[in-house]
C-alpha positions, 0 to 999 in steps of 0.5 A: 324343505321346500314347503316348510319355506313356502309356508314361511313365506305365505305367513309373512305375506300375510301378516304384511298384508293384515298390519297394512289392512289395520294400519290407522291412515293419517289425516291433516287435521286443523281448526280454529279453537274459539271462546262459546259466547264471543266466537274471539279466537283463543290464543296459544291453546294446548292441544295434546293426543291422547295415549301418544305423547305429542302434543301441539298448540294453536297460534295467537289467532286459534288456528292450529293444523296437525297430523293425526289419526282417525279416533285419535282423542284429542285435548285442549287445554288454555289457561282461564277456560274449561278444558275440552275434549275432542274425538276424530271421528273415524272411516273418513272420506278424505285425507283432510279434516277441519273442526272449529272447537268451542272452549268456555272461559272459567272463573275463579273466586277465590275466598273474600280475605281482609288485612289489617295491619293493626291486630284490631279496630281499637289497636287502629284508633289509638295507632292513628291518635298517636300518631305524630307527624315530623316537624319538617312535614309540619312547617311544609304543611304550614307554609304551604297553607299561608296566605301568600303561598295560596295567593302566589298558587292563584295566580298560576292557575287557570281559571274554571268554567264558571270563572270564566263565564262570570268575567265574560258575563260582568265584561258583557254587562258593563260594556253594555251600561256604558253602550253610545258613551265613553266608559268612567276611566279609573283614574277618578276612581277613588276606590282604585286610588286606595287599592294603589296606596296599598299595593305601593306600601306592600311593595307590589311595585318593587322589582324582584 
């Protein structure tokens, strides 16, 4: 009884021994997951070990820390770049690993589609020649083409460049005609007596 209980006792000690001796250690492992062709950091990467369930994800700058198993095989995954995989390499010196992990961005072209809201070029022509705008659009593009509204819109506008450097240019090349001598005062003008008469039969000067 006594060495059936000794050998009971010995194979425990044993296995124990074995499993402790197999046991993977635990590593903190971290990085930076980056693009291949900038080095810019890869936000909010997924990070998943394989054949254990867990998975993490690295912060917005690419920085991700967790802990791991030596040979564990890891998978990054982002949308817009190529997935990756990655494996810890076993029989490390330390408890602590560090890697940067490159990830290359993908495109997708999808296929060239054009719409048209017509079933064909021709259904489009005679849709367009047919087509008849209001007749409250109409006036509004009527009025908004008179003379008057065109001139009242001028008025408000500023002037260009090429405007404004036309009347600096006549305002230099007068001032200098009339340079040593008392410029003509338009009062004697008839050109602006004829302008005035005009302006006073179209109630120009009337108060609004």
């Amino acid at each position: 009884m006594k060495k059936a209980l000794l050998y009971i006792f010995l194979l425990i000690t044993s296995a124990s021994a074995f499993a402790q001796g197999t046991e993977e250690r635990l590593i903190q492992f971290s990085g930076f997951v980056m693009t291949s062709d900038s080095l810019v950091g890869v936000p909010f990467v997924n990070i998943t070990i394989k054949n254990r369930g867990r998975a993490t994800s690295a912060n917005a700058e690419g920085f991700f820390s967790f802990a791991a198993r030596e040979s564990d095989t890891l998978y990054f995954t982002a949308i817009g770049y190529t997935p990756s995989v990655y494996i810890i390499p076993s029989s490390l010196e330390t408890d602590k690993f560090s890697v940067i992990q490159l990830m290359t961005k993908t495109q997708y072209y999808l296929p060239t589609t054009i719409i048209y809201p017509w079933g064909s070029r021709e259904a489009f022509r005679q849709a367009f020649i047919d087509l008849r705008p209001p007749k409250d659009l109409e006036e509004q593009a009527r009025q908004n083409l008179e003379r008057e509204k065109l001139a009242e819109i001028a008025k408000e506008l500023q002037l260009s460049g090429n405007e404004a450097s036309k009347r600096e240019l006549q305002t230099q090349s007068a001032r200098y005609t009339y340079y040593g001598q008392r410029p003509p005062q338009n009062i004697f003008n008839p050109l602006a007596w004829a302008e005035f008469i005009k302006a006073w039969k179209r109630g120009d000067f009337k108060k609004k």
